[in-house]
Backbone bond lengths (Angstrom), bond angles and torsions (degrees), N, CA, C in turn:
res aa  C-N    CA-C-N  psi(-1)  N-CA   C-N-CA  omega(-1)  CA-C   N-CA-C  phi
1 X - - - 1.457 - - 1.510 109.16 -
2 X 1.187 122.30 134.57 1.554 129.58 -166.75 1.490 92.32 -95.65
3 X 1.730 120.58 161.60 1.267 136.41 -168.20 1.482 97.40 -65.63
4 X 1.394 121.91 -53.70 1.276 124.42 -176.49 1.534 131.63 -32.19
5 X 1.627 95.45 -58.70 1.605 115.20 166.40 1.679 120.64 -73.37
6 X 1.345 97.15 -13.46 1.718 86.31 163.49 1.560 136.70 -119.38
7 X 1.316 87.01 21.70 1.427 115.75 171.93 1.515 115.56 -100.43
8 X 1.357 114.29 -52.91 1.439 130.20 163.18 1.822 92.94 -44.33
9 X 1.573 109.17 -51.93 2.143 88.55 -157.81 1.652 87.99 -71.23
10 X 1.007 136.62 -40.59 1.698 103.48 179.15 1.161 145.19 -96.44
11 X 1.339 94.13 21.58 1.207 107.53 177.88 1.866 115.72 -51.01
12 X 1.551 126.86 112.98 1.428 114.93 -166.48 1.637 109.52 113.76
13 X 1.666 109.03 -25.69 1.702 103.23 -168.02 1.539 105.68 -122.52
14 X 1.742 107.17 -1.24 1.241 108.34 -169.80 1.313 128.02 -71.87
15 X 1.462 116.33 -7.59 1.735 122.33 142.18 1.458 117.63 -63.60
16 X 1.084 97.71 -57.71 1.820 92.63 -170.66 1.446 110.69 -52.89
17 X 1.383 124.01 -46.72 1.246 130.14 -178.13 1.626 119.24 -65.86
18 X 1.110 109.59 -17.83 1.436 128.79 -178.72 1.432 108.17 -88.84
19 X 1.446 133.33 -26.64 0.822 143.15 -160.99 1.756 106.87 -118.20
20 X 1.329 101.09 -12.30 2.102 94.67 159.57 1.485 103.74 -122.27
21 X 0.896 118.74 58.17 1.453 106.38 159.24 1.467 117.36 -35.01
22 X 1.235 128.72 140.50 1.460 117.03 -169.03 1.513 89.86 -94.60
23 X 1.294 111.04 126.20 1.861 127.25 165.54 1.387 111.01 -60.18
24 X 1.116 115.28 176.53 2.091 119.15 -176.99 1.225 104.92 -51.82
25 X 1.712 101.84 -46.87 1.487 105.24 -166.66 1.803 120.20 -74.36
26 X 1.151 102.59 10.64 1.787 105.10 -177.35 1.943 99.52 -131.46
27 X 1.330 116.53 6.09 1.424 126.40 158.54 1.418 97.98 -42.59
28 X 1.010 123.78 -46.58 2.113 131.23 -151.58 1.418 111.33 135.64
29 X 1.102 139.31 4.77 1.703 125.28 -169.15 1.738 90.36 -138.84
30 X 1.623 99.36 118.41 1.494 100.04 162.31 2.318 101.64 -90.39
31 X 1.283 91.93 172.18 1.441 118.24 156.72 1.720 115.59 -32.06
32 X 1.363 105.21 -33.18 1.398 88.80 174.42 1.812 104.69 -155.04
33 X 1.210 91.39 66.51 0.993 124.84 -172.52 1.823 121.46 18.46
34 X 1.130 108.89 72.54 2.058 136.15 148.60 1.796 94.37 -80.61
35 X 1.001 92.82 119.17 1.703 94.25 152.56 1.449 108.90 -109.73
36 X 1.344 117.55 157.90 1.281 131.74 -178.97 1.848 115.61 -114.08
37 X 1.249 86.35 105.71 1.664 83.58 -167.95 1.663 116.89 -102.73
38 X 1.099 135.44 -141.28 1.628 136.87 -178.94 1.623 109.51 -161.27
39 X 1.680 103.12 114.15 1.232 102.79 158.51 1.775 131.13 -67.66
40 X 0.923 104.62 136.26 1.639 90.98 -169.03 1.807 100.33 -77.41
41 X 1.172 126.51 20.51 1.866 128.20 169.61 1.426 100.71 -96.27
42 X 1.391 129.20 -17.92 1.525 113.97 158.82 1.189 120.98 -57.96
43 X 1.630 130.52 -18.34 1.401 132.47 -153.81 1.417 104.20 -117.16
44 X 1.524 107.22 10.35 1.875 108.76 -163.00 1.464 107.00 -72.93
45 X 1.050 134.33 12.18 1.445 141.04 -163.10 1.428 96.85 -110.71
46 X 1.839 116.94 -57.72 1.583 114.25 150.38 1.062 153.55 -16.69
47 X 1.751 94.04 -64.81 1.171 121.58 165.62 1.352 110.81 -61.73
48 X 1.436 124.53 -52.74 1.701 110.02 -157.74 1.669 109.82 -80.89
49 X 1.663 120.30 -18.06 1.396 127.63 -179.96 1.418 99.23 -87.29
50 X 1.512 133.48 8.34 1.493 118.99 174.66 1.634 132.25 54.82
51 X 2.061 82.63 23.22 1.484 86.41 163.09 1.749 118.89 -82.24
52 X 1.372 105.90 -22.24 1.205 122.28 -176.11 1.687 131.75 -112.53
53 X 1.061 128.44 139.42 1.739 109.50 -175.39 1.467 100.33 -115.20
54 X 1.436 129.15 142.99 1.183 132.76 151.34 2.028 109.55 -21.63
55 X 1.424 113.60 -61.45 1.489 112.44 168.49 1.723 106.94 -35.97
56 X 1.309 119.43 -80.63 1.080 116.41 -179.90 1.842 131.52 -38.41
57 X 1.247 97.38 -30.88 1.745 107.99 -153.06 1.947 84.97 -60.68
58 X 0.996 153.26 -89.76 1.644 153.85 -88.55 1.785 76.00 -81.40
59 X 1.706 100.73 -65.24 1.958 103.89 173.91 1.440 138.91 -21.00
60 X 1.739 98.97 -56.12 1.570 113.84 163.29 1.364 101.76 -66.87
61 X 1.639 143.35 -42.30 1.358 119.56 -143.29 2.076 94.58 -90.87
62 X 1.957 104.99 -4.90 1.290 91.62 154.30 1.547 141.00 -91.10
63 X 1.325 112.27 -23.97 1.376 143.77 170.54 1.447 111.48 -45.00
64 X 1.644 108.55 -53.65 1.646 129.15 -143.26 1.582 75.03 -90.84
65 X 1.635 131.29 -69.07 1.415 123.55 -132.40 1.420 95.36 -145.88
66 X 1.385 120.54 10.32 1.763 114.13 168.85 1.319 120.45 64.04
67 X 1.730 114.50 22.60 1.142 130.94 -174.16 1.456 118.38 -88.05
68 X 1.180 172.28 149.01 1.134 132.83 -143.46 2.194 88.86 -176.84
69 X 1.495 100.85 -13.96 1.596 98.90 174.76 1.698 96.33 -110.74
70 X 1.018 133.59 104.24 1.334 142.37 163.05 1.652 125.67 -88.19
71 X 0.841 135.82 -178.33 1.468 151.55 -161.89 1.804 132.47 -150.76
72 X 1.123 148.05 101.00 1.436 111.29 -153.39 1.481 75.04 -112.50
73 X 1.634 99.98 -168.09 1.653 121.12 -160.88 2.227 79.34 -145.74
74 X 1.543 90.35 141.27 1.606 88.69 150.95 1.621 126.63 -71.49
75 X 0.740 101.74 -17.48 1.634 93.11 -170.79 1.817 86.36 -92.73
76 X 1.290 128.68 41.51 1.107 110.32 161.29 1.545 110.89 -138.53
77 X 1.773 105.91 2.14 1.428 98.47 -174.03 1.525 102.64 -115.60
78 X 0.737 144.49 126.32 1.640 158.85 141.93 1.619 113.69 32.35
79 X 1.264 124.54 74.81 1.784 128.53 -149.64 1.541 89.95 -51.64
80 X 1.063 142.55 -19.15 1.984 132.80 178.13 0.990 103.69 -79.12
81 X 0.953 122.45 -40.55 1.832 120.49 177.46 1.744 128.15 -96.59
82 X 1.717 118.72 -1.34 1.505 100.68 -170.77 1.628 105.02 -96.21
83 X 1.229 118.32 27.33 1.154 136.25 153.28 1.377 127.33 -109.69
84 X 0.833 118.53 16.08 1.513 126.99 178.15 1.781 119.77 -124.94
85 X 1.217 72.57 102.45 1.885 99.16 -160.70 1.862 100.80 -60.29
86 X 1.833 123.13 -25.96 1.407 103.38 135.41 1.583 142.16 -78.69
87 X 0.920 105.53 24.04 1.463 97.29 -174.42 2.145 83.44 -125.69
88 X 0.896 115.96 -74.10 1.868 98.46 161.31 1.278 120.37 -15.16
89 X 1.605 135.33 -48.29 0.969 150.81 -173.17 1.272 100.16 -51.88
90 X 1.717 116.11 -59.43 1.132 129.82 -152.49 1.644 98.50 -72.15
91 X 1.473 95.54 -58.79 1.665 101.67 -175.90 1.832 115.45 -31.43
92 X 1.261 75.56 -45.80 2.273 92.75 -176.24 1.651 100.40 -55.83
93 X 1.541 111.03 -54.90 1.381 120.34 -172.37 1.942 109.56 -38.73
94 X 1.423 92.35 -63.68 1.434 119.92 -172.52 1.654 102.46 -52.89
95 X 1.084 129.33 -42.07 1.167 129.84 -152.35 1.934 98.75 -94.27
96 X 1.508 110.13 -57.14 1.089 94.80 160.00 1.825 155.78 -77.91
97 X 1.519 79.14 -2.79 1.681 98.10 142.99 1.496 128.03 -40.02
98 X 1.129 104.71 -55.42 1.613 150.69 -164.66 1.431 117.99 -58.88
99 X 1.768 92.77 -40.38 1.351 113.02 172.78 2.173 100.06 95.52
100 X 1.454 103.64 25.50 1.332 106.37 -167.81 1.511 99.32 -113.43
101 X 1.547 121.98 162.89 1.467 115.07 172.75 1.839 100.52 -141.16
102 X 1.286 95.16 136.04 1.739 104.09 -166.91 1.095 85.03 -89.98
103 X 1.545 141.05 122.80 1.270 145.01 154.72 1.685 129.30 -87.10
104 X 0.855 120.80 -20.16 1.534 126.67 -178.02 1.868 105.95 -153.80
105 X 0.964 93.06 149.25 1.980 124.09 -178.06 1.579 107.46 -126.16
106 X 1.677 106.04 102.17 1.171 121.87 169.61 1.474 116.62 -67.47
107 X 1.270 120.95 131.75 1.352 115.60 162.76 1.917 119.29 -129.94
108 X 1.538 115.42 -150.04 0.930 98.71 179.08 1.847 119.30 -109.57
109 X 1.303 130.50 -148.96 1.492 126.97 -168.08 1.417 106.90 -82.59
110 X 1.357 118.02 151.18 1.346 108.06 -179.22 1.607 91.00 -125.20
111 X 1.604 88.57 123.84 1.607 108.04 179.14 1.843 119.79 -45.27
112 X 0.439 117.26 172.32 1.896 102.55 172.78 1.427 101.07 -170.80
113 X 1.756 113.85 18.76 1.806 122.19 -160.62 1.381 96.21 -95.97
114 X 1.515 123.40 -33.28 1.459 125.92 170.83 1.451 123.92 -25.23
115 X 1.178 129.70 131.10 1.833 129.86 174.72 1.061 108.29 -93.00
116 X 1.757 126.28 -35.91 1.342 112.97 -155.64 1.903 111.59 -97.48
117 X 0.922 95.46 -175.28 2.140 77.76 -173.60 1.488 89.60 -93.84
118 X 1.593 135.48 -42.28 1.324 142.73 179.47 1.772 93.40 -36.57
119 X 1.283 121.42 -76.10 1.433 122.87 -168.95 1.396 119.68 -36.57
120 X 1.691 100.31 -61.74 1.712 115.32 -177.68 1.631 115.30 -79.13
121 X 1.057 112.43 -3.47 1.849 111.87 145.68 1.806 106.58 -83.04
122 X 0.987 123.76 -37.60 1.858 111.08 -175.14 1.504 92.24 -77.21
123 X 1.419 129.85 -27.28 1.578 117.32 175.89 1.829 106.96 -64.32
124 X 1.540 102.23 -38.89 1.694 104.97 -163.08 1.560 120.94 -66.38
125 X 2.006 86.83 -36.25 2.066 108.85 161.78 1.389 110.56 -41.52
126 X 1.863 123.63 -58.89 1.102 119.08 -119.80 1.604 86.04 -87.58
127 X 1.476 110.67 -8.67 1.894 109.98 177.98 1.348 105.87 -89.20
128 X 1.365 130.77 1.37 1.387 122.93 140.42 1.510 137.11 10.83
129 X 1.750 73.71 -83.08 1.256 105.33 -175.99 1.817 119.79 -55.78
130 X 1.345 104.89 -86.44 1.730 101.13 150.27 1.567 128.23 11.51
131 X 1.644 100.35 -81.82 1.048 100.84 -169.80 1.679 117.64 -84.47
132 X 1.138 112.69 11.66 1.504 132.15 170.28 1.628 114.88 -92.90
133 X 1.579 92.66 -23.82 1.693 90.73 159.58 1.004 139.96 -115.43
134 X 1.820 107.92 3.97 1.371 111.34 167.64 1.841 105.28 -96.25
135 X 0.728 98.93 -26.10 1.854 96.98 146.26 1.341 118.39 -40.46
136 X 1.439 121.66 -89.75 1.609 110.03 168.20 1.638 131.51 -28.91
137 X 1.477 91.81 -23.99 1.975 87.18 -174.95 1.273 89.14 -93.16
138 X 1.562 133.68 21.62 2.023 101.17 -161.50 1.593 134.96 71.84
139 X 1.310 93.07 -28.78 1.869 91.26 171.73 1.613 109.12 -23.16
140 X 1.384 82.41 159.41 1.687 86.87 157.30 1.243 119.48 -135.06
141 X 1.578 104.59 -5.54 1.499 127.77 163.52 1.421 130.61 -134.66
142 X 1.566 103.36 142.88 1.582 105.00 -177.75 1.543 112.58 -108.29
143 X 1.335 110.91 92.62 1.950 90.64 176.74 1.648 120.04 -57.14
144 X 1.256 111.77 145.22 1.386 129.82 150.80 1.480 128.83 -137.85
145 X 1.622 103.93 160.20 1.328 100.84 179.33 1.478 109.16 -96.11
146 X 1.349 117.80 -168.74 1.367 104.26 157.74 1.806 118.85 -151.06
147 X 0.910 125.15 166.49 1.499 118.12 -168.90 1.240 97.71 -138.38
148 X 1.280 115.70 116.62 1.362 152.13 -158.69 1.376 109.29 -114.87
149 X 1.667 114.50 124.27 1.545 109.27 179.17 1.301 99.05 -58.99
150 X 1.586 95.96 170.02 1.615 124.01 170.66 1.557 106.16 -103.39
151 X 1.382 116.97 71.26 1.134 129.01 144.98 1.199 140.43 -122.97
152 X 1.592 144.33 -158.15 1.161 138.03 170.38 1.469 103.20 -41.75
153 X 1.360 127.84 161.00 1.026 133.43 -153.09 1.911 98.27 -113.26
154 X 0.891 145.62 -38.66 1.349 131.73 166.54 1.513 110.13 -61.96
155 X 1.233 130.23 -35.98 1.225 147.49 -146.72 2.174 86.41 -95.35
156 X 0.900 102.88 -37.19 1.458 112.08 179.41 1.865 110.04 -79.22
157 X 1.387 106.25 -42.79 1.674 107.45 159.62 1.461 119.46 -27.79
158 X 1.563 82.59 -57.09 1.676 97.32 -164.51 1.522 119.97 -72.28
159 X 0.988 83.83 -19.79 2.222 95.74 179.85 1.374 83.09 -72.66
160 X 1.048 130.01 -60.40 1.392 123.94 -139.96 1.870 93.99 -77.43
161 X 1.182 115.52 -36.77 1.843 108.05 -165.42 1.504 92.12 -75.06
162 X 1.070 114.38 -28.72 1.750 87.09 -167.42 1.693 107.84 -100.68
163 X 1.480 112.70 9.64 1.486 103.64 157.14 1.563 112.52 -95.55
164 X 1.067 124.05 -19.30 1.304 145.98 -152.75 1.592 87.71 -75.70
165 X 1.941 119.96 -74.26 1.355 158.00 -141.63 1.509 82.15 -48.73
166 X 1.368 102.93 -73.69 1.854 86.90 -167.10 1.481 120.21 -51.56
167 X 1.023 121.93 -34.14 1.356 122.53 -173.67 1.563 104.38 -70.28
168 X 1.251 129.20 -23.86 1.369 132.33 178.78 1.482 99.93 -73.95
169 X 1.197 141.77 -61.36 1.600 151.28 154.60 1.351 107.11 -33.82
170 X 1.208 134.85 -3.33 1.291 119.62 -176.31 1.280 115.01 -105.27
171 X 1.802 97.88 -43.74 1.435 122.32 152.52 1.554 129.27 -35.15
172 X 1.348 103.95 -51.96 1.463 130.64 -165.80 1.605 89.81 -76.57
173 X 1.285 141.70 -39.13 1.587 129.12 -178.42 1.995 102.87 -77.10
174 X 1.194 107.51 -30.07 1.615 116.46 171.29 1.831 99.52 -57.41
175 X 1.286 123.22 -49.98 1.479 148.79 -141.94 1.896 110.96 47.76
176 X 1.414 83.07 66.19 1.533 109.34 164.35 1.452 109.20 -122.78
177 X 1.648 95.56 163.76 1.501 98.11 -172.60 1.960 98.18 -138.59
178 X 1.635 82.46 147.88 1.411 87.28 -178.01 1.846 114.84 -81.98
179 X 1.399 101.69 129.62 2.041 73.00 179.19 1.822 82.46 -123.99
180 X 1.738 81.24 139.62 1.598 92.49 179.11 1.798 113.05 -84.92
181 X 1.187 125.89 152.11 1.764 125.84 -179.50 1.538 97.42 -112.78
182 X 1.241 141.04 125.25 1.228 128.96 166.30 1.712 106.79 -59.07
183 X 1.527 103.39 157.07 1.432 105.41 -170.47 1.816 98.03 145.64
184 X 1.372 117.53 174.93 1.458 135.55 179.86 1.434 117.20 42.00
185 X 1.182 128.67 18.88 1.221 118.17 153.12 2.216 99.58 -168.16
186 X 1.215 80.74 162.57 1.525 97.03 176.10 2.064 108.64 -29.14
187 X 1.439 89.00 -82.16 1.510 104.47 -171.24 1.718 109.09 -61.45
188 X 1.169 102.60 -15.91 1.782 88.79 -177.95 1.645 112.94 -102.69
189 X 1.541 94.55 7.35 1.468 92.83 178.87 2.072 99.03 -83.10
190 X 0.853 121.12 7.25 1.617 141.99 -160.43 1.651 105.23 -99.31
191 X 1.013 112.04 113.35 1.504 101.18 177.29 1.780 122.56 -89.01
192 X 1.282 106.19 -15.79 1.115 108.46 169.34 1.809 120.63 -84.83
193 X 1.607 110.50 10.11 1.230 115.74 -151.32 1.742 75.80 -111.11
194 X 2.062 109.64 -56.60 1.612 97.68 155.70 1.263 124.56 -14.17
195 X 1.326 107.19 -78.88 1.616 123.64 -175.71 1.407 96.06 -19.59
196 X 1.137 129.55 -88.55 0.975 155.71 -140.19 1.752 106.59 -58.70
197 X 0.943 111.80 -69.05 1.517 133.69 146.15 2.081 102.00 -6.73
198 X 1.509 112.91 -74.13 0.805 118.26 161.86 1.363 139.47 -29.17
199 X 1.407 103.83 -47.24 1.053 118.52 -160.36 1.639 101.14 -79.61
200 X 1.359 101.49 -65.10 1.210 110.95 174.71 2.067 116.87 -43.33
201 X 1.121 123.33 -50.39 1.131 127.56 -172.28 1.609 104.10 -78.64
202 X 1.312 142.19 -34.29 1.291 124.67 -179.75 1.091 137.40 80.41
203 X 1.547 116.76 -10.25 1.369 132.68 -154.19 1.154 114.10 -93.58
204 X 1.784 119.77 115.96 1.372 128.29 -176.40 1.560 112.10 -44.16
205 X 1.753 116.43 -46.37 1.416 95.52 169.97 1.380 109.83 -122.54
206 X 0.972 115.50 93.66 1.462 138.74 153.95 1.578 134.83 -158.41
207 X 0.984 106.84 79.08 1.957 127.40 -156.01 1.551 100.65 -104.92
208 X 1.369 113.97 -149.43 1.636 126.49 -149.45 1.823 98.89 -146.49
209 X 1.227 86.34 149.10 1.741 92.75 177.81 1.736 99.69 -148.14
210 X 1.130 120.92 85.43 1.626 146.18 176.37 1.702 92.33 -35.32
211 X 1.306 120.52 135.31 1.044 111.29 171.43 2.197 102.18 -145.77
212 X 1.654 93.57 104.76 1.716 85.07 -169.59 1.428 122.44 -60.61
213 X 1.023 115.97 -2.52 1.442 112.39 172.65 1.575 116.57 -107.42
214 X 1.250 115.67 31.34 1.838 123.48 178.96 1.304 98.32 -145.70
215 X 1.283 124.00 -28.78 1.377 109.33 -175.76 1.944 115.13 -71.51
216 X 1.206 107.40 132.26 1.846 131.82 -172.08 1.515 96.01 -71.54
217 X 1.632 111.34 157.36 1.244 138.96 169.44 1.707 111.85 29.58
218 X 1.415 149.77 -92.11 1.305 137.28 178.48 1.386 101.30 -113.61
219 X 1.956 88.20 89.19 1.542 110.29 168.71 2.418 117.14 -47.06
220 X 1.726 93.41 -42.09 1.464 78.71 160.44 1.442 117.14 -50.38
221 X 1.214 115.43 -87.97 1.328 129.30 -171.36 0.965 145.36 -29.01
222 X 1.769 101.25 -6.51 1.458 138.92 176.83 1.483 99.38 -96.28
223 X 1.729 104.55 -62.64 1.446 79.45 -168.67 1.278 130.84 -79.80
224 X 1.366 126.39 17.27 1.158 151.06 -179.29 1.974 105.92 -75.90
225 X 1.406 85.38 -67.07 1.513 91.98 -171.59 1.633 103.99 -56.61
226 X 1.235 138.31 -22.87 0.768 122.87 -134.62 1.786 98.90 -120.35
227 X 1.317 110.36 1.24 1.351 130.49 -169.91 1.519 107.17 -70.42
228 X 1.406 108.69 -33.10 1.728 94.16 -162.31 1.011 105.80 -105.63
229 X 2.063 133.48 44.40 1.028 146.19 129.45 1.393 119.76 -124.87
230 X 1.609 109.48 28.62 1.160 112.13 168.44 1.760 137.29 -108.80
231 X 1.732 106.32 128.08 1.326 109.94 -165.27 1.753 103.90 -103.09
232 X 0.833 135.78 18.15 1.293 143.06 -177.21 1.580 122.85 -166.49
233 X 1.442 137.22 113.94 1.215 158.11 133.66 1.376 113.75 -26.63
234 X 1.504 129.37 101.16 1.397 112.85 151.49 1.857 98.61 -101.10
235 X 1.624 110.65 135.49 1.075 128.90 169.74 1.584 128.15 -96.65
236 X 1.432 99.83 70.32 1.992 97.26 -155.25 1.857 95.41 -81.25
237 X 1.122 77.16 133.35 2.050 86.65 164.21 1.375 106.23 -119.20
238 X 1.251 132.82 163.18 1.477 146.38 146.50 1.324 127.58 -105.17
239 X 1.471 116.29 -49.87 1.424 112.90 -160.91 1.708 101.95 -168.25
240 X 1.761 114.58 132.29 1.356 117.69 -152.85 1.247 104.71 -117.78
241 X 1.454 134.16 147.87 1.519 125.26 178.62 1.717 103.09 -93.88
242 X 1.016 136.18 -147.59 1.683 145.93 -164.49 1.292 110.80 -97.50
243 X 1.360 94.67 -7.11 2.092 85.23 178.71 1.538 77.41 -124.81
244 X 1.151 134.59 35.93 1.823 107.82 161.69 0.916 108.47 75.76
245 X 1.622 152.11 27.39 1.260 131.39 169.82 1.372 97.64 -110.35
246 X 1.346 107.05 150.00 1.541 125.20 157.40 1.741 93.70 -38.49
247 X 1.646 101.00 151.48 1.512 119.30 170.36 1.205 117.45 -99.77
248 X 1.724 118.31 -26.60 1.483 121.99 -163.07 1.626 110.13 -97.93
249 X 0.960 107.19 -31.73 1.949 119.15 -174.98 1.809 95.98 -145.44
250 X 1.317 83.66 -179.10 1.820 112.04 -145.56 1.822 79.73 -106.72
251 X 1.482 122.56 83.79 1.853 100.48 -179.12 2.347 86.62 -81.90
252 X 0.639 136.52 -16.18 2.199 107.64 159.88 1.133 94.65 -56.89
253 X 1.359 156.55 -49.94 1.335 137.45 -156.78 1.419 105.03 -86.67
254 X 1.355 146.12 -69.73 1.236 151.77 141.23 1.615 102.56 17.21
255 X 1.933 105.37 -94.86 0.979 99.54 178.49 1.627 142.98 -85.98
256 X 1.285 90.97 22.32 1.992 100.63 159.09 1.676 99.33 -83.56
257 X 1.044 111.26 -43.15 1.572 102.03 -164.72 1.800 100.36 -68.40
258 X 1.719 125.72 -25.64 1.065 125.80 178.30 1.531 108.74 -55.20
259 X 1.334 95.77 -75.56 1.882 100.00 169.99 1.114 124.76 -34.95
260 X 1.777 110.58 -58.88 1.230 124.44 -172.81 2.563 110.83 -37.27
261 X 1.383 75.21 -31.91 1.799 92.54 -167.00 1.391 106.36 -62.88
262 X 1.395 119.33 -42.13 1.057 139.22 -177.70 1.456 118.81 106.96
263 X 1.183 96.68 28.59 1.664 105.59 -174.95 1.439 123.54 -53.61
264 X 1.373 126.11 158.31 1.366 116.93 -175.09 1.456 99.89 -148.40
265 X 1.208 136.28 118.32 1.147 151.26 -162.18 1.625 145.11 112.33
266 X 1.421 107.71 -157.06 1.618 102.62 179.39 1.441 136.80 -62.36
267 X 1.484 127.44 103.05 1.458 121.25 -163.13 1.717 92.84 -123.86
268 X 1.869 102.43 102.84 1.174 118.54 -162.58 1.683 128.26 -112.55
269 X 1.295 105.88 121.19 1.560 109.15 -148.31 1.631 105.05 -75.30
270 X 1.733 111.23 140.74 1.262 111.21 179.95 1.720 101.14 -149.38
271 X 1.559 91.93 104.65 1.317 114.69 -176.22 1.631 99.93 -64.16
272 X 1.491 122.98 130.43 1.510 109.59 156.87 1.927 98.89 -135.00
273 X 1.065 111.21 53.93 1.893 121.63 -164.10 1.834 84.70 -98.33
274 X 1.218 90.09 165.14 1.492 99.40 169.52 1.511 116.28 -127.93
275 X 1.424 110.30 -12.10 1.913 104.52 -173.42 1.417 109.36 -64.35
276 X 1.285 96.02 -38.22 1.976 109.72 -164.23 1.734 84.01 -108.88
277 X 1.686 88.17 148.21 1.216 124.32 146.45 1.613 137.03 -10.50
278 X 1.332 145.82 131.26 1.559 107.28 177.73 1.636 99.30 -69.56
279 X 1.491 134.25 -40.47 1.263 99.89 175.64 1.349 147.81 -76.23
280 X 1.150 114.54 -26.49 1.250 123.25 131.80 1.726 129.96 -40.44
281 X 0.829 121.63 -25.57 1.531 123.76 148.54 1.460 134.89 -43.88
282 X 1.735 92.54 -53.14 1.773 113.61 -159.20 1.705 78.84 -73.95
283 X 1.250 113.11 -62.49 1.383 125.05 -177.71 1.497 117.61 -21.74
284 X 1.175 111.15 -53.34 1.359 124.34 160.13 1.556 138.49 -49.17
285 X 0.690 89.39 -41.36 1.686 122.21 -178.95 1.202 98.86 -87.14
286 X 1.580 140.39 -53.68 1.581 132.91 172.53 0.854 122.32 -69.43
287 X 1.961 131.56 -14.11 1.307 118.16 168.02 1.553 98.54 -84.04
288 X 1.489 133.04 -32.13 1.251 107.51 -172.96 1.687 108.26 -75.91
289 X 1.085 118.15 5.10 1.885 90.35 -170.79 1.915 86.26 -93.43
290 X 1.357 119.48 -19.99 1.301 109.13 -168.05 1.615 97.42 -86.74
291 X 0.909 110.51 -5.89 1.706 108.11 165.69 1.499 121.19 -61.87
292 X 1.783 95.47 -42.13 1.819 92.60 177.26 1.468 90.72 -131.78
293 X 0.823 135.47 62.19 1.249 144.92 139.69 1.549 119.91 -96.32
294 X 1.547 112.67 -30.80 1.536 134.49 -166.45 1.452 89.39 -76.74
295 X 1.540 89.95 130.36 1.930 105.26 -179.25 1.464 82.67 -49.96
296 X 1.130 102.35 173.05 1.957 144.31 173.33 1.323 99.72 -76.89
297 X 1.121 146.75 157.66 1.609 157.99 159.72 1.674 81.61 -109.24
């Protein structure tokens, strides 16, 4: 990123940003070990005005907020290149140069509406791909959603594990893991419907990634159930009142029940607010998770 273009993006935030430096403890590593990482869909506003490049992003997301475990999304890397297992290569190179680690590769929903087994094997192929390129970056995880018929609800489990299963085995020879986001259909916006999902399928890598701004009807109660197969935190905010709290959900309640689980790992912020800035956003969002993230006295 040239001086020009990163002077122009803050132009307006260069107090605020000046004024949180992120401390040790908002680098990524709480007290008992939560790291705080960055979806790269907080930055899509960056990304799509060409203030920012996928090359650049892991650098800025250490520079900007001392974040240093990141995440990318396809719709954020360069459609000629996020198939190109050298140019991934490179991205990985660059980043861990950097002193950064790409942890998860967003992709898109995986159908699970198919009846016939012919169909839901060309659905299980077409995630192949994906997880063949979050391989090249190092991931160790690929999110997906999933879209779940609208039927009886055990009977809907089962569609979904045995389109799902291969793609978990496919992963598992990569030693990647699938983490599911609730979202794209009725029942999977449900975290106890996850659960369930889980339960039924068994699969060492194929787990859950809680996401508070997708989860349906009692977003607690979702992300609760859904915790003790969960390897990834998405931390979505939108929009903050005067003392910094989220407006839409309760993140002390959220993330007590995160801790409370005993979770151990990446809980990764994804601004989608519109008042503030995306950096000014992330910003937002990283002082509150270190608010209740901070052991208890």
């Amino acid at each position: 990123m040239n001086i020009t273009r990163r002077t122009a993006l803050e132009v307006g935030t260069a107090t605020l940003i000046g004024a949180t430096t992120p401390l040790a403890f908002s680098a990524g590593t709480s007290a008992d070990s939560i790291r705080i990482g960055l979806s790269q869909y907080s930055l899509r506003q960056l990304i799509r005005n060409g203030s920012l490049t996928a090359m650049e992003y892991p650098a800025f997301a250490k520079d900007k907020f001392g974040i240093t475990d990141v995440d990318v999304w396809e719709g954020g890397l360069p459609a000629e290149q996020q198939n190109s297992e050298k140019w991934l290569k490179s991205l990985r190179k660059r980043a861990a140069d950097g002193g950064s680690n790409i942890f998860l590769w967003m992709t898109s929903p995986v159908d699970c509406t198919k009846k016939s087994a012919a169909d839901r094997k060309k659905v299980a192929e077409s995630f192949h791909r994906p997880v063949d390129n979050a391989t090249a970056l190092g991931c160790k995880f690929v999110r997906i959603f999933v879209r779940a018929p609208d039927i009886e609800r055990a009977d809907s489990v089962q569609a979904c594990a045995e389109t799902i299963a291969p793609i978990a085995e496919y992963a598992k020879k990569n030693k990647v893991t699938l983490a599911i986001e609730p979202a794209a259909s009725r029942l999977t916006r449900e975290g106890s419907f996850l659960a369930e999902l889980m339960k039924a399928m068994d699969h060492p890598h194929c787990r859950l990634m809680p996401d508070f701004g997708k989860l349906g009807g009692d977003i607690y109660a979702g992300n609760e159930a859904m915790m003790p197969w969960t390897v990834v935190v998405s931390a979505k905010s939108h929009n903050f009142d005067a003392n910094g709290n989220e407006e839409k959900f309760d993140y002390e309640r959220l993330i007590g029940t995160v801790r409370k689980s005993g979770f151990r790992g990446i809980v990764a912020i994804e601004y989608e607010g519109s008042r503030l800035g995306p950096v000014e956003g992330v910003l937002a969002t990283q002082r509150l998770l270190q608010r209740h993230l901070k052991p208890k006295s």
